[in-house]
N, C-alpha and C positions, 0 to 999 in steps of 0.2 A: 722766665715767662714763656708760656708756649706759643710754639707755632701757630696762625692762624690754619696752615694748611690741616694738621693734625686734629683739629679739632672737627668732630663729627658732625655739629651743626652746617661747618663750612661745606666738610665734604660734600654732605647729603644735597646743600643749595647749590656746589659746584654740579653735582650728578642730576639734578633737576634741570640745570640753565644748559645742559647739552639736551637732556629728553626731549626740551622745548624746543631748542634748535635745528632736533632732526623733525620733531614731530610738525612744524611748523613751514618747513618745505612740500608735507605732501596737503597742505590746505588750498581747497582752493582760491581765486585770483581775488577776489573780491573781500575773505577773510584776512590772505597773508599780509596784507598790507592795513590791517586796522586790528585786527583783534591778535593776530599772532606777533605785530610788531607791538602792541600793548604787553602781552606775556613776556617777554624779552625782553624790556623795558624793565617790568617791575621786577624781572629775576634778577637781573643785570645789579638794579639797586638792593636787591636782598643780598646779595652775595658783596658787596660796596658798603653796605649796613655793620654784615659781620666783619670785616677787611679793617675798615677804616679806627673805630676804637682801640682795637687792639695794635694798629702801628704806631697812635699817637701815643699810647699809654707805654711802646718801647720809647720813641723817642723825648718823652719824657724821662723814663728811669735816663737814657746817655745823658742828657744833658743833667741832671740832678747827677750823679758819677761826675760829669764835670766839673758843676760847682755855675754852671752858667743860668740855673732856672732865678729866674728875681721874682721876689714876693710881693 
């Protein structure tokens, strides 16, 4: 199975959720804290979206290798 990091959907949401991190400091006082912590949030979960399937679907296959998945 591959890596989540390797794959290019990930990368490209990991290179987004930095963009927005820096871009998001030079906002001003009254955005950084409503719409730029909004951006971050949802990147955050974009990148948590791709991430999270792909671990359970490893620890699945181990435990199936174990003999521990019950039907």
């Amino acid at each position: 199975m591959a890596l989540y990091q390797n794959l290019p959907v990930y990368q490209a949401s990991y290179r987004l959720l930095f963009a927005i991190f820096f871009q998001t400091k030079n906002f001003a006082r009254e955005y950084k804290y409503t719409v730029g912590q909004k951006l971050k949030d949802e990147c955050l979960l974009l990148a948590k979206n791709i991430y999270r399937p792909i671990r359970r679907g490893k620890k699945k296959a181990i435990l199936r290798r174990r003999g521990k998945i019950l039907k």
